[in-house]
ChimeraX commands (.cxc) that place a marker at each C-alpha (Angstrom):
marker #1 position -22.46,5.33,30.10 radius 0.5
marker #1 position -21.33,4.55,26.15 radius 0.5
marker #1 position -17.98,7.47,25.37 radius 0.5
marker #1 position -19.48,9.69,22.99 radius 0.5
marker #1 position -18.39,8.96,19.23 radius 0.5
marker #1 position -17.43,12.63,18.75 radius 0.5
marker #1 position -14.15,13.39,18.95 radius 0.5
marker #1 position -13.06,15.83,22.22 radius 0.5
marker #1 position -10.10,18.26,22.33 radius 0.5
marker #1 position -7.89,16.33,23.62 radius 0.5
marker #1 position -8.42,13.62,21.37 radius 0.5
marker #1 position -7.95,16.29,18.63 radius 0.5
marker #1 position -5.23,17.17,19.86 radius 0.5
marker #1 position -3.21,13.63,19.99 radius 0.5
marker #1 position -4.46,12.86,16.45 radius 0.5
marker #1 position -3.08,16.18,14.72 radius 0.5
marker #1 position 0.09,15.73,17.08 radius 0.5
marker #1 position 0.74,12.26,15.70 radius 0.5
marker #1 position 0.11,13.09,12.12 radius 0.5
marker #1 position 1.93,16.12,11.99 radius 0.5
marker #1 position 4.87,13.62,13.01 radius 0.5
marker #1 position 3.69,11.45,10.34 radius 0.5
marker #1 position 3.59,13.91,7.71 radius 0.5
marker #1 position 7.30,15.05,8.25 radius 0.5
marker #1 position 8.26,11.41,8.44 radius 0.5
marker #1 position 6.30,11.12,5.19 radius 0.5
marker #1 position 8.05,13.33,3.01 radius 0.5
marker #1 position 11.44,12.10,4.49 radius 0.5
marker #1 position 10.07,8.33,3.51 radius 0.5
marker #1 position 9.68,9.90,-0.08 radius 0.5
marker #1 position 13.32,10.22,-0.84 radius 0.5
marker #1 position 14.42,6.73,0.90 radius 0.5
marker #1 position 11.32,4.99,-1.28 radius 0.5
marker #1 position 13.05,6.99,-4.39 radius 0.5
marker #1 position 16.62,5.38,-3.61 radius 0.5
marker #1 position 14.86,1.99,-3.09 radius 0.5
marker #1 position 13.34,1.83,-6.11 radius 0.5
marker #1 position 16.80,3.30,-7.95 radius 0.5
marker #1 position 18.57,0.52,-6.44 radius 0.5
marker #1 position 16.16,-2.30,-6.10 radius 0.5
marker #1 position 13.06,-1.41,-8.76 radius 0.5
marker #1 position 9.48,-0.50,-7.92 radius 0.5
marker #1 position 8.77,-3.99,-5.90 radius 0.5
marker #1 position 11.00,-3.35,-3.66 radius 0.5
marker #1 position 9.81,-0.11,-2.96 radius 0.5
marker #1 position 6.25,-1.38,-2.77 radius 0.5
marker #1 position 7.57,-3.29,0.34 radius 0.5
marker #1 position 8.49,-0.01,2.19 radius 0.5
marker #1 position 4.71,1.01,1.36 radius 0.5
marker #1 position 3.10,0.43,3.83 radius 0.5
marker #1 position 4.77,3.31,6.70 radius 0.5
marker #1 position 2.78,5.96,4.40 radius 0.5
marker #1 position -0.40,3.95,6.30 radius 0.5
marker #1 position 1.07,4.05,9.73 radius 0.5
marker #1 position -0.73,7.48,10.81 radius 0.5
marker #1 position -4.41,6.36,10.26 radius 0.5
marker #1 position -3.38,3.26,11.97 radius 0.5
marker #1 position -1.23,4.23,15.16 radius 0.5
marker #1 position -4.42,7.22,15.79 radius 0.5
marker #1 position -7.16,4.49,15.14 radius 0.5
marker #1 position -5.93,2.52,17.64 radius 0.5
marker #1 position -5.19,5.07,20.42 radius 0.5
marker #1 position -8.70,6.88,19.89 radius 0.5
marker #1 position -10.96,3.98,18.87 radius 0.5
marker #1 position -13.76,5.98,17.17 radius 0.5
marker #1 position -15.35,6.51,13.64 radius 0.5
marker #1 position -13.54,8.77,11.17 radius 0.5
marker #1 position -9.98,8.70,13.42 radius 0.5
marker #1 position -7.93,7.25,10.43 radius 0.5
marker #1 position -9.22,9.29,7.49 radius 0.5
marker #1 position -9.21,12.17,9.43 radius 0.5
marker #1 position -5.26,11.43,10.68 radius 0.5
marker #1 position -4.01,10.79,7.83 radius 0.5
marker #1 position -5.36,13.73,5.57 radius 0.5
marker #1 position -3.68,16.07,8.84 radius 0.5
marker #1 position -0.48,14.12,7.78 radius 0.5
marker #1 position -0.86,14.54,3.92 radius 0.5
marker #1 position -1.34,18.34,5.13 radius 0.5
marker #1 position 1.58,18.48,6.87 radius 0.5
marker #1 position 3.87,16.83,3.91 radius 0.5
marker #1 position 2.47,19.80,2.05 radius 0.5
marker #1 position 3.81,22.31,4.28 radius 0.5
marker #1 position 7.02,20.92,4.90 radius 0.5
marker #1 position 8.24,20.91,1.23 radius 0.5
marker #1 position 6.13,18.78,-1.38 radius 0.5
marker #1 position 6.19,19.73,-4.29 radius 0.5
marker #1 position 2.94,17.72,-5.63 radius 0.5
marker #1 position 0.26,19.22,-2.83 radius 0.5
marker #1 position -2.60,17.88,-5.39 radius 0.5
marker #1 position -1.27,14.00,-5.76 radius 0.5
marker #1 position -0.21,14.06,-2.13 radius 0.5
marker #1 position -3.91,15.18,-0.90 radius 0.5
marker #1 position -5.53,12.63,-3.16 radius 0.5
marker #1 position -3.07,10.01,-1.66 radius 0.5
marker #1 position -3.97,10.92,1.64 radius 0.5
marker #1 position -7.64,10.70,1.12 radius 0.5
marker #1 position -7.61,6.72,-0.75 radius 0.5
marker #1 position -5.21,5.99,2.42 radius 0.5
marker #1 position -7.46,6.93,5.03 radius 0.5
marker #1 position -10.59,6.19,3.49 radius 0.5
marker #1 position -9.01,2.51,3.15 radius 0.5
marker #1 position -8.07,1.77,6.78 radius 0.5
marker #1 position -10.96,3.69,8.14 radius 0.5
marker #1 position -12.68,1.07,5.25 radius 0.5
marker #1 position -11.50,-1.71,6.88 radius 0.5
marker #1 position -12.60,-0.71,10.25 radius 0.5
marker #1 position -16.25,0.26,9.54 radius 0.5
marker #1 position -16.22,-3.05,7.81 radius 0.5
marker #1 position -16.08,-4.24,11.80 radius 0.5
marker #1 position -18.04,-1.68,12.97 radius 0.5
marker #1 position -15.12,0.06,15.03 radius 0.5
marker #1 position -15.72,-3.09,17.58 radius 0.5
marker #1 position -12.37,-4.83,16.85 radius 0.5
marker #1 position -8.71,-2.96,17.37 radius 0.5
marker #1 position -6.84,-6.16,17.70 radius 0.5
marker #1 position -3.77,-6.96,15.47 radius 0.5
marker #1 position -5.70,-8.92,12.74 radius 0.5
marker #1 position -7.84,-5.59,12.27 radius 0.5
marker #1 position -5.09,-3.60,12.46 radius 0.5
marker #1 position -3.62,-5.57,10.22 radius 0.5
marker #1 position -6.60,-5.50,7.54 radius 0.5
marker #1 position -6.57,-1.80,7.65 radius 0.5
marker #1 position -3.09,-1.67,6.42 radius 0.5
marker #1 position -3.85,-3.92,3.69 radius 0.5
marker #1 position -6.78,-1.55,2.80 radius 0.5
marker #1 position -4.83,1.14,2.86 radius 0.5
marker #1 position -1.80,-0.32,1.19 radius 0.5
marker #1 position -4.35,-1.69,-1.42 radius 0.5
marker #1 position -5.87,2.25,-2.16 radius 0.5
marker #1 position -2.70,3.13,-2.99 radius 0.5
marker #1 position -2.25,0.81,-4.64 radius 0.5
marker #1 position -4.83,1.73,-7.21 radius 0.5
marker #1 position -4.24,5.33,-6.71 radius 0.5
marker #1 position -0.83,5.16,-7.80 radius 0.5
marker #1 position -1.84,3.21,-10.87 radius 0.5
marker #1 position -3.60,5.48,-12.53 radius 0.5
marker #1 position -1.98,8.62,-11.15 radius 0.5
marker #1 position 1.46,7.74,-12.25 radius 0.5
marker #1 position 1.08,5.10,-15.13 radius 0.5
marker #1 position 1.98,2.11,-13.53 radius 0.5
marker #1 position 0.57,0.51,-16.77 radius 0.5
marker #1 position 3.82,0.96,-18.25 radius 0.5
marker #1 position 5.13,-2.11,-16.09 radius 0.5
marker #1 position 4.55,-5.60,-17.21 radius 0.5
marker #1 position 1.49,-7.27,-15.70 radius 0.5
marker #1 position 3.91,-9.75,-13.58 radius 0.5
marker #1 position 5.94,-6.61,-12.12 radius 0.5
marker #1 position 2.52,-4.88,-11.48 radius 0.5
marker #1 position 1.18,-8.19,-9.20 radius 0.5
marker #1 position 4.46,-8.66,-7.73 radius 0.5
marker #1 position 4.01,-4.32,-6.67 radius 0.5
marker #1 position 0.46,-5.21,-5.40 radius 0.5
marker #1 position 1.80,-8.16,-3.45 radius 0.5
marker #1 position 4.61,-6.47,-1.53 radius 0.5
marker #1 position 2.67,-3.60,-1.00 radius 0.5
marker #1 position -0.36,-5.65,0.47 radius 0.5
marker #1 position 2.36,-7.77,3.00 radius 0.5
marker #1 position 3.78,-3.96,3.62 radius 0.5
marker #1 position 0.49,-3.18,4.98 radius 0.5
marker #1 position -0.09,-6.00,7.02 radius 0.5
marker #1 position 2.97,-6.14,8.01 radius 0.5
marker #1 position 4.86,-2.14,8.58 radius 0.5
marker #1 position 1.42,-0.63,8.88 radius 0.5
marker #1 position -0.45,-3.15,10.96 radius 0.5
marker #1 position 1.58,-4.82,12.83 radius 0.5
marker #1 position 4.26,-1.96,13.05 radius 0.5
marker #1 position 1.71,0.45,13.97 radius 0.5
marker #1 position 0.28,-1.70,17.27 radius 0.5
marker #1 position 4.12,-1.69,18.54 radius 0.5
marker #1 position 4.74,1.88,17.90 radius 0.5
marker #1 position 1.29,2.52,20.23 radius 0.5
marker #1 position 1.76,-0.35,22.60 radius 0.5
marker #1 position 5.08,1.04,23.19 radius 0.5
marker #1 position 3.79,5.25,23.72 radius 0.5
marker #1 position 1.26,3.83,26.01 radius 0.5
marker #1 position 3.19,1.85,28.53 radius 0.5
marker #1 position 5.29,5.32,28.46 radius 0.5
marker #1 position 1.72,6.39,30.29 radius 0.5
marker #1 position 1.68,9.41,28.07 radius 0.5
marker #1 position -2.25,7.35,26.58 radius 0.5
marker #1 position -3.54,6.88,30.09 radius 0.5
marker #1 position -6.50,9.33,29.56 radius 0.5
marker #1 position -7.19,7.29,25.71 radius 0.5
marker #1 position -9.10,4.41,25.03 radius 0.5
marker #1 position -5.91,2.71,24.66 radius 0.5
marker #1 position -3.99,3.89,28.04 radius 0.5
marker #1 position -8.07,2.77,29.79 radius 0.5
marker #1 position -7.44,-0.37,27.92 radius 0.5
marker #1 position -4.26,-0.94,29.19 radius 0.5
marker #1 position -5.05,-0.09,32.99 radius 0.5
marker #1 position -7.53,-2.53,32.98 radius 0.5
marker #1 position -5.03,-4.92,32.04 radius 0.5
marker #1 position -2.64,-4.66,34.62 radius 0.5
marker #1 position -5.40,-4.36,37.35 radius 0.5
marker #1 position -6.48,-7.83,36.08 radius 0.5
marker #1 position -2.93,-8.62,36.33 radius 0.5
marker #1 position -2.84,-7.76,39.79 radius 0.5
marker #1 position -5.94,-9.33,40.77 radius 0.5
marker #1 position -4.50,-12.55,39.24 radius 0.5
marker #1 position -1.25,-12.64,41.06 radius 0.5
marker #1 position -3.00,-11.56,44.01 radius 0.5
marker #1 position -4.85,-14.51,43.99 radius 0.5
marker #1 position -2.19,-17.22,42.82 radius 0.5
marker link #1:1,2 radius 0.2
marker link #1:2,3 radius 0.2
marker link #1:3,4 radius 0.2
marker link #1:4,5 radius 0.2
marker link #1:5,6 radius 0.2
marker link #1:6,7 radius 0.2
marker link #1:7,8 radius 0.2
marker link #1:8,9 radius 0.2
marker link #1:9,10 radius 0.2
marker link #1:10,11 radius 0.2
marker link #1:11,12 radius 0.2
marker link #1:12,13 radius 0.2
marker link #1:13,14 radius 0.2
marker link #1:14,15 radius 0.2
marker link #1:15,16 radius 0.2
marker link #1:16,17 radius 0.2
marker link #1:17,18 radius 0.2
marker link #1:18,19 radius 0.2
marker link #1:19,20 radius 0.2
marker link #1:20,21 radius 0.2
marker link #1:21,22 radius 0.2
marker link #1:22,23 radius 0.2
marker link #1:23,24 radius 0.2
marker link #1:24,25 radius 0.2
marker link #1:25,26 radius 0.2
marker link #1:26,27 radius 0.2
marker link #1:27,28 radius 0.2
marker link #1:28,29 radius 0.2
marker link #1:29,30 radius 0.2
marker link #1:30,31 radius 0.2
marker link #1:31,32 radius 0.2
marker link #1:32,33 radius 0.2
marker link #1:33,34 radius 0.2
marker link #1:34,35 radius 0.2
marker link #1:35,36 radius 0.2
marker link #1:36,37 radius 0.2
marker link #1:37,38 radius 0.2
marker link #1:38,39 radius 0.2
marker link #1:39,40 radius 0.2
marker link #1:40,41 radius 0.2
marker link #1:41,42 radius 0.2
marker link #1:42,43 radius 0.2
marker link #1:43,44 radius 0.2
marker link #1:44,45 radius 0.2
marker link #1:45,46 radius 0.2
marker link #1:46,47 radius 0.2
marker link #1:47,48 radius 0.2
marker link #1:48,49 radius 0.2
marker link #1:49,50 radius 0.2
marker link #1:50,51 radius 0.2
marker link #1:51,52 radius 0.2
marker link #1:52,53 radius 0.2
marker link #1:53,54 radius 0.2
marker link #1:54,55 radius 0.2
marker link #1:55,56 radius 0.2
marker link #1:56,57 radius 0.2
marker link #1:57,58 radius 0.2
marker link #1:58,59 radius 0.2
marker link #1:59,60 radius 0.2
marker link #1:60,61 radius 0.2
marker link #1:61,62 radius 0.2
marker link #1:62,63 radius 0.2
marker link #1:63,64 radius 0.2
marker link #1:64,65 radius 0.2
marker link #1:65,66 radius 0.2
marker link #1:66,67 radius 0.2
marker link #1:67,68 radius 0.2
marker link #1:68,69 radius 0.2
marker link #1:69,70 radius 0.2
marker link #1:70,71 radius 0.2
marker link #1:71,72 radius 0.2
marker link #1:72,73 radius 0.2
marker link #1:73,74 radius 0.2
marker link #1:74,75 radius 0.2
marker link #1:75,76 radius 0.2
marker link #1:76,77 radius 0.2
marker link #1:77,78 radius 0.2
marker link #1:78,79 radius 0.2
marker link #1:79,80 radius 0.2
marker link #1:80,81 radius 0.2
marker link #1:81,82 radius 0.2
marker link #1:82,83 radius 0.2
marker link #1:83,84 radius 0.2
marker link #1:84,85 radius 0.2
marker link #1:85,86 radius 0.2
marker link #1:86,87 radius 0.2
marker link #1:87,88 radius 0.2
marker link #1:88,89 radius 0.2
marker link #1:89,90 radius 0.2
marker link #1:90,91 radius 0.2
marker link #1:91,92 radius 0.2
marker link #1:92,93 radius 0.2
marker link #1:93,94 radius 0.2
marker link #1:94,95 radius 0.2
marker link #1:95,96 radius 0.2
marker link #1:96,97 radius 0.2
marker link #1:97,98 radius 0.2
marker link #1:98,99 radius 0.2
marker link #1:99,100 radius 0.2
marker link #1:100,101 radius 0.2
marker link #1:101,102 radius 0.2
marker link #1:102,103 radius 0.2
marker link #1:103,104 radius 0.2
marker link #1:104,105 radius 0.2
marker link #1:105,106 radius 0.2
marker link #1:106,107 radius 0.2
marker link #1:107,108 radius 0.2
marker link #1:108,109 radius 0.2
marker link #1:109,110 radius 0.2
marker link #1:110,111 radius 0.2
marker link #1:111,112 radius 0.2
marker link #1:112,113 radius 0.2
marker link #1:113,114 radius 0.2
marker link #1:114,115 radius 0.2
marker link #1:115,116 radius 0.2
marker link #1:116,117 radius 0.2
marker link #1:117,118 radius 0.2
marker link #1:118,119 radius 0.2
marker link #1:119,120 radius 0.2
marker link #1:120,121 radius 0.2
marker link #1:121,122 radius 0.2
marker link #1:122,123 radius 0.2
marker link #1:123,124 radius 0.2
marker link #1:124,125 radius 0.2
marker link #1:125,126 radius 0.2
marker link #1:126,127 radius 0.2
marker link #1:127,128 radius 0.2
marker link #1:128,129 radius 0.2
marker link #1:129,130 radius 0.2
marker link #1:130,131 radius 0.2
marker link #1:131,132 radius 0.2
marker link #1:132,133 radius 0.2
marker link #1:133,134 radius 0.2
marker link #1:134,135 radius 0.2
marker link #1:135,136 radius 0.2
marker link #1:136,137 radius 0.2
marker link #1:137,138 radius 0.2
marker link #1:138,139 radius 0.2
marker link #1:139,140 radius 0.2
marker link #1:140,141 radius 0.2
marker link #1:141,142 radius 0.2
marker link #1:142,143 radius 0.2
marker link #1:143,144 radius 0.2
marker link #1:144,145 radius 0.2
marker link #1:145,146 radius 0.2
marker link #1:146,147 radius 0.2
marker link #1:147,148 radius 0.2
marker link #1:148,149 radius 0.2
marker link #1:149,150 radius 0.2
marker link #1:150,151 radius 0.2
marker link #1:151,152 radius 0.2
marker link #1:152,153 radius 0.2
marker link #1:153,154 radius 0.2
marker link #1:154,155 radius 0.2
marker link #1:155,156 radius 0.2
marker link #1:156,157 radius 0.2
marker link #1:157,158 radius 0.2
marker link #1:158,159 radius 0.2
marker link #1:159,160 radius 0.2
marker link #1:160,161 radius 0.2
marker link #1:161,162 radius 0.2
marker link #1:162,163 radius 0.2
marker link #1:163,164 radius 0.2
marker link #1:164,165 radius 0.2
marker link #1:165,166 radius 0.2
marker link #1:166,167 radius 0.2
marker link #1:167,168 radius 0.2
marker link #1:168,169 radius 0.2
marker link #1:169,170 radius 0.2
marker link #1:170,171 radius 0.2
marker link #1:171,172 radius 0.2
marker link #1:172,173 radius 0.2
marker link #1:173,174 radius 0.2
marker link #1:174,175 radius 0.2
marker link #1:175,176 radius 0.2
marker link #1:176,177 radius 0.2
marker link #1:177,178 radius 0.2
marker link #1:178,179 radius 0.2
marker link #1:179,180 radius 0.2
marker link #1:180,181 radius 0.2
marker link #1:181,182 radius 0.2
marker link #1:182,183 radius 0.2
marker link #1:183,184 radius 0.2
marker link #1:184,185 radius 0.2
marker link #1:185,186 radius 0.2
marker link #1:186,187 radius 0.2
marker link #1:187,188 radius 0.2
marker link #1:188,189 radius 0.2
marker link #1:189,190 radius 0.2
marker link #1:190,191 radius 0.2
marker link #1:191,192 radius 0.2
marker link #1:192,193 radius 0.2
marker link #1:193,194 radius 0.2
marker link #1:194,195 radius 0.2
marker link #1:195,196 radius 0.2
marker link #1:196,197 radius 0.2
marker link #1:197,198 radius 0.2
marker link #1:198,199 radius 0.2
marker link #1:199,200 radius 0.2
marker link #1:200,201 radius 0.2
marker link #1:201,202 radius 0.2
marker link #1:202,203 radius 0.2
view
């Protein structure tokens, strides 16, 4: 029997759990990207980018069905709204072009692949939305064009890298906690080590 592509309670639950964490880590990121940039200028701080794609991600790949990622990380925009920022409207449309660009890049696949490379491409989608959000929203016409590619580059290797990549070890790390085991993930993941077992069973 194919798992239903709705989402259950308890799946609801995790994803608004994770986000909500998200969100407060969000508007906490904020304030260190400011003092990057201060110190270091806006390509530096486009290297940092890519943690504001980390909630779509990290609840993607622990729930493994269509609309997880645009649906986490509008839940985490939310919750940066409660907490204390002070641009609800910019950090809503953010939120959306974030999680409409990893959950993008997974449709792209059809929701079959949750490996690193995918996770990785949603980042860059992600990374890449907001990149273009950002543009327009806050003027970053003002820069020269070689400042605006260099932006667009470390934001795109943020993705890959913080988001993608980051995100996979943040939820490889919860689940071997066995705080997933009732996910797609923590099912995943028991079917590895009873492979594993079987193997050195047999050697």
């Amino acid at each position: 029997m194919k798992n239903s592509k709705s989402l259950n309670l308890r799946e609801i639950v995790v994803i608004s759990s994770i986000s909500i964490v998200f969100g407060v880590l969000y508007l906490l990121w904020i304030f260190f990207g400011q003092l990057i940039e201060g110190i270091f200028g806006p390509v530096a701080r486009g290297l940092i980018s890519g943690f504001w794609i980390m909630a779509p991600i990290v609840c993607a790949y622990i729930i493994r069905k269509p609309g997880v990622a645009l649906v986490g990380e509008l839940i985490a925009a939310g919750t940066e709204i409660l907490v204390g920022s002070v641009s609800a409207g910019a950090v809503l449309i953010l939120g959306f072009t974030q999680g409409l660009g990893a959950e993008l890049a997974l449709a792209l696949l059809l929701y079959r692949s949750y490996k690193l490379p995918a996770l990785m491409l949603a980042g860059v989608f992600g990374t890449f939305a907001n990149f273009v959000t950002i543009y327009f929203m806050y003027g970053y016409s003002q820069y020269s064009s070689v400042i605006t590619g260099l932006m667009l580059i470390a934001m795109l290797i943020s993705g890959a890298v913080l988001a993608g990549w980051g995100s996979k070890k943040l939820a490889d790390a919860l689940c071997r906690t066995g705080v997933l085991d009732n996910f797609a993930l923590g099912k995943i993941y028991r079917e590895q080590r009873v492979n594993e077992d079987e193997l050195s069973q047999h050697s």
